[in-house]
C-alpha positions in Angstrom: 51.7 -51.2 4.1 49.0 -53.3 1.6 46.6 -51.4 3.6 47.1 -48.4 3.7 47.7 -48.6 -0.2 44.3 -49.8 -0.3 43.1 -47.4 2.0 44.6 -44.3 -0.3 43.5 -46.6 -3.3 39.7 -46.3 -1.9 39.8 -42.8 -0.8 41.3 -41.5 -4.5 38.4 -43.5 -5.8 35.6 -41.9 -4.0 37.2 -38.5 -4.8 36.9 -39.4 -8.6 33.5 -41.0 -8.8 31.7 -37.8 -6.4 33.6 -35.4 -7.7 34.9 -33.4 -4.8 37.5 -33.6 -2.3 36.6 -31.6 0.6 34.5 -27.8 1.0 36.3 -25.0 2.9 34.2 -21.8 3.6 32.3 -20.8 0.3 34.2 -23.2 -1.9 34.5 -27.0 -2.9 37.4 -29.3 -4.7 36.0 -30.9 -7.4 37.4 -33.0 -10.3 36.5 -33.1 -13.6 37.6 -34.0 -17.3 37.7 -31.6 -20.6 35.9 -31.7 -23.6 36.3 -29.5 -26.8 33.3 -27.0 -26.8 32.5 -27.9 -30.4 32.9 -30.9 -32.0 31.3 -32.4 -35.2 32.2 -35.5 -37.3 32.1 -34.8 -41.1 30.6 -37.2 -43.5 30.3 -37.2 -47.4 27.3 -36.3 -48.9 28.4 -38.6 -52.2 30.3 -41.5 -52.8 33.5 -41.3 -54.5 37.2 -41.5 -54.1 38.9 -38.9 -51.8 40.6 -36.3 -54.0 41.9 -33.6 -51.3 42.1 -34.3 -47.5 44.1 -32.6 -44.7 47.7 -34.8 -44.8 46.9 -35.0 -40.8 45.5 -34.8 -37.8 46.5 -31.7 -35.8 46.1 -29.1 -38.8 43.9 -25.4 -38.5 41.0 -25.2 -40.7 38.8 -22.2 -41.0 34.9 -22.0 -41.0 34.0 -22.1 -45.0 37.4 -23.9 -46.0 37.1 -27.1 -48.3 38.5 -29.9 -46.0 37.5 -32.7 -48.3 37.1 -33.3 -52.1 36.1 -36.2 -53.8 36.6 -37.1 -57.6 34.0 -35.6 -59.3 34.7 -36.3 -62.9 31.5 -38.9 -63.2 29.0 -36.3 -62.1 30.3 -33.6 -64.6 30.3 -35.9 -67.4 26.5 -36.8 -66.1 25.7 -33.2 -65.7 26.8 -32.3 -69.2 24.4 -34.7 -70.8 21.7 -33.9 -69.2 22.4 -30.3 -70.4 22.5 -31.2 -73.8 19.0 -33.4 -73.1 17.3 -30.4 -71.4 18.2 -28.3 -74.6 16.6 -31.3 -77.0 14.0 -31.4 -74.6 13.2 -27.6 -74.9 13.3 -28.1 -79.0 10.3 -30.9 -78.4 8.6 -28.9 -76.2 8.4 -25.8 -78.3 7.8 -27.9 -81.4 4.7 -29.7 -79.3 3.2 -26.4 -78.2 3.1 -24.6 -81.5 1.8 -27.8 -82.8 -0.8 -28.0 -80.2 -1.6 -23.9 -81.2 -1.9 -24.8 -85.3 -4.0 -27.4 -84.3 -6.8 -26.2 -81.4 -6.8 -22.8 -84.1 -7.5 -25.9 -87.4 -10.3 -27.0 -84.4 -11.8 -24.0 -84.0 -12.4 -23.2 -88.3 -13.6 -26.7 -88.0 -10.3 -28.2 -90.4 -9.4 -30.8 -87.9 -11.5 -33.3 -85.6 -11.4 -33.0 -82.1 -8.8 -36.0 -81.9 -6.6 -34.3 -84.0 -6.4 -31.6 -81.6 -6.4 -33.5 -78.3 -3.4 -35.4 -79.0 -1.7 -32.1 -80.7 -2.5 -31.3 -76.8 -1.2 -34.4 -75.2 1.8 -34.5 -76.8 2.8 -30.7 -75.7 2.1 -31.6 -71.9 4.4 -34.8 -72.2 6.3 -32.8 -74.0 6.7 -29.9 -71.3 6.8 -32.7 -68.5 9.8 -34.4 -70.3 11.3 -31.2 -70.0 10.6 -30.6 -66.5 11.7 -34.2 -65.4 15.1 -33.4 -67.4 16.1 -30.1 -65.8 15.3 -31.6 -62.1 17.9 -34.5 -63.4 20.3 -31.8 -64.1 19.6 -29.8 -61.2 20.5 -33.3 -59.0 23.5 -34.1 -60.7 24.7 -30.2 -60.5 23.9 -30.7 -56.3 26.1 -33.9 -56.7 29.1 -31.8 -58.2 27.8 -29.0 -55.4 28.0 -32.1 -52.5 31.6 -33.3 -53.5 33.2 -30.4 -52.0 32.8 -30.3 -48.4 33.5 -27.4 -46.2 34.2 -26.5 -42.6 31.4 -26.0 -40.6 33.7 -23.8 -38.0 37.0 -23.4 -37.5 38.6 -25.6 -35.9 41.7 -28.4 -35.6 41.2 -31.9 -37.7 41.4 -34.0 -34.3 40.8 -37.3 -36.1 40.7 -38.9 -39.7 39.2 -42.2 -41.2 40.3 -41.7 -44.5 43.3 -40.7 -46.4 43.5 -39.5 -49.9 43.1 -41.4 -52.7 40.8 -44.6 -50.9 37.2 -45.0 -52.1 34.4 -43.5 -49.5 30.3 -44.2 -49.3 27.7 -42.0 -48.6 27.4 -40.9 -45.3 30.8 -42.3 -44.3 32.5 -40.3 -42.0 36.1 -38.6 -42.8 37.3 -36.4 -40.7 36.2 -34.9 -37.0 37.0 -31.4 -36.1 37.0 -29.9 -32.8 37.3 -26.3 -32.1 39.0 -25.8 -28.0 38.7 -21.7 -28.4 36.5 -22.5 -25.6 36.6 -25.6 -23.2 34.3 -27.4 -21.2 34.4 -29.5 -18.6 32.0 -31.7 -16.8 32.4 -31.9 -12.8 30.8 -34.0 -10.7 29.1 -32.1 -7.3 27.9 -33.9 -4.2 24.4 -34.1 -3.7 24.3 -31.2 -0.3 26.2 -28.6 -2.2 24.2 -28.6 -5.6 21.4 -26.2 -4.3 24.5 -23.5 -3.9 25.6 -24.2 -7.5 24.3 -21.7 -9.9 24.9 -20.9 -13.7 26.9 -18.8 -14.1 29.0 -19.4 -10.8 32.9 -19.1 -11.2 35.3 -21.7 -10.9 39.4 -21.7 -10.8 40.5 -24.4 -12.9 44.2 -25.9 -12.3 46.0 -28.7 -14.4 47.5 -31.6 -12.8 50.6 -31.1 -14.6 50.9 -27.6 -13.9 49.1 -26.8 -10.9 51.0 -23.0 -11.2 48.7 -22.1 -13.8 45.1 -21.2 -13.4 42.3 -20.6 -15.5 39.1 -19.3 -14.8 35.8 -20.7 -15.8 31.8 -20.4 -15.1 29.0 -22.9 -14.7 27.5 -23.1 -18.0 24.9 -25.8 -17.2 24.2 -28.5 -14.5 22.4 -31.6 -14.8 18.9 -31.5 -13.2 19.4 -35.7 -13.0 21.6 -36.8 -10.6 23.3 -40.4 -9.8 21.3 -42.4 -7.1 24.6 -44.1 -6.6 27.1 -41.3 -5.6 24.7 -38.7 -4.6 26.0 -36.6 -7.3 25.1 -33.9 -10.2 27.4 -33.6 -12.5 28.0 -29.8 -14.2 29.3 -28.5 -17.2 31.6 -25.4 -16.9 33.1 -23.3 -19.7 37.0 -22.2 -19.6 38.3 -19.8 -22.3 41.1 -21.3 -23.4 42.7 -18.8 -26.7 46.3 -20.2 -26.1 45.2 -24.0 -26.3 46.9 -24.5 -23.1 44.3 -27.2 -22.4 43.6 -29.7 -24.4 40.7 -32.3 -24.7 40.6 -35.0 -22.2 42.9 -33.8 -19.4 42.3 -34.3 -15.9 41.6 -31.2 -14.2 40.9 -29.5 -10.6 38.3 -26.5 -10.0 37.9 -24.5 -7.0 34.0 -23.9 -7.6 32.4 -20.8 -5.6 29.3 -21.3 -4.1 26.6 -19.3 -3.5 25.9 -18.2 0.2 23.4 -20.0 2.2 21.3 -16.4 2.2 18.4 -18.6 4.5 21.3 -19.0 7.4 21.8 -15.7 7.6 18.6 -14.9 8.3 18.1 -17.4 10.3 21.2 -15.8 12.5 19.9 -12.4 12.4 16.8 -13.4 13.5 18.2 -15.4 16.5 20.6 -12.0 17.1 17.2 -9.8 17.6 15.3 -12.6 19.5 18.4 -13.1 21.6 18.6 -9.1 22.1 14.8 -8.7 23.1 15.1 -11.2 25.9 17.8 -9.7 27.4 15.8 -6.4 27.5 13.0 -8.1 29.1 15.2 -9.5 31.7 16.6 -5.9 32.4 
């Protein structure tokens, strides 16, 4: 009894770890797991504490929605000084220049050395730079404000959060990872003999364990041009439209993968045919 356990033990294990069962005709078993389509993990762009977040995981978002929001009473306060420094700014800086102009015209009717008029001139640039340095100040802090709003790159379902509201969050921190399962993939593993018959866009019939009486269908999407030395295996990626949800990330799943005919062996058998026919003639 121990060994046929073992024996069953070993042969479900080599069925996982190559990725196929058994080949009947035109079509192979394989095995696979599922993986949302897209996925991305969202980080903050600012530092802060979390003023809006989705409540939890599981909830719809759409592409453009703000899904995260952090205090961003600091950065207006900032911003609104350096407003009210670019506008003093732009009084020094007009001031400078039509002091620089009275001066270089003093210059020119010879009322003023050339010292006078050179730093009439220095102080305008400074002046104008001052100004310049100020409104890029503003424009950062405006990008902060901008950055603590963070939106939904698609839509999508919050799969997974790191934060809640109201805790205090870094730079660059991730918060929350959407997944969008519109569309499924999974990867497959194929034995090494049947890879040269897998082709992208191939179809598959894809089953769940747990419902077997349902099937979806799916095509080869990509397939791995590195294969494991080990198992003699290349493993493929295969897409499943999947509108209802009915599968979900991370199942276990079987496909019925189609491959393409062997289009060499039928030559190969036609040509045999007409050799085969032409020696009977001769023998006639």
């Amino acid at each position: 009894m121990k060994k046929s356990l073992l024996l069953i033990a070993a042969v479900a294990a080599v069925i996982f770890i190559a990725g196929a069962a058994y080949a009947e005709g035109n079509e192979i078993i394989i095995y696979g797991t599922t993986m949302p389509f897209t996925r991305a993990v969202i980080s903050t762009k600012v530092p802060g504490t979390i003023d809006f977040l989705p409540e939890i995981e599981g909830v719809r978002v759409k592409s453009g929605e703000v899904i995260i929001m952090i205090n961003k009473k600091d950065f207006e306060l900032t911003a609104n000084v350096l407003r009210k420094q670019v506008k003093l700014a732009e009084i020094s800086s007009a001031h400078a220049s039509a002091e620089s102009k009275r001066m270089t015209d003093l210059y020119s009717r010879n009322a003023t050395s050339a010292q006078a008029r050179d730093n009439a001139v220095f102080s305008k640039d400074s002046a104008y730079a001052s100004l310049e340095l100020t409104r890029s100040n503003l424009r950062i802090a405006e990008k902060t404000i901008e950055d603590a709003s963070i939106i939904a790159p698609f839509d999508g379902i919050i799969s997974k959060k790191y934060f809640n509201a109201g805790e205090y969050v870094d730079k660059g921190k991730p918060v929350v990872e959407i997944v969008n399962i519109d569309t499924i993939k999974a990867h497959f593993k194929v034995p090494e003999k049947f890879i040269n018959k897998v082709k992208i866009g191939g179809k598959i019939k894809v089953t769940l364990e747990h419902c077997p009486e349902n099937v979806f269908s799916g095509e080869v999407y990509a397939v791995n041009p590195m294969g494991d030395s080990v198992n003699h295996s290349f493993e493929i990626v295969v897409t499943i439209k999947n509108i209802d949800h009915a599968i979900k990330a991370g199942m276990f799943i079987k496909g019925v993968l189609a491959l393409e005919a062997d289009l060499n062996s039928g030559v190969k058998a036609i040509s045999r045919n007409i050799v085969e026919g032409q020696n009977k003639s001769s023998r006639q």
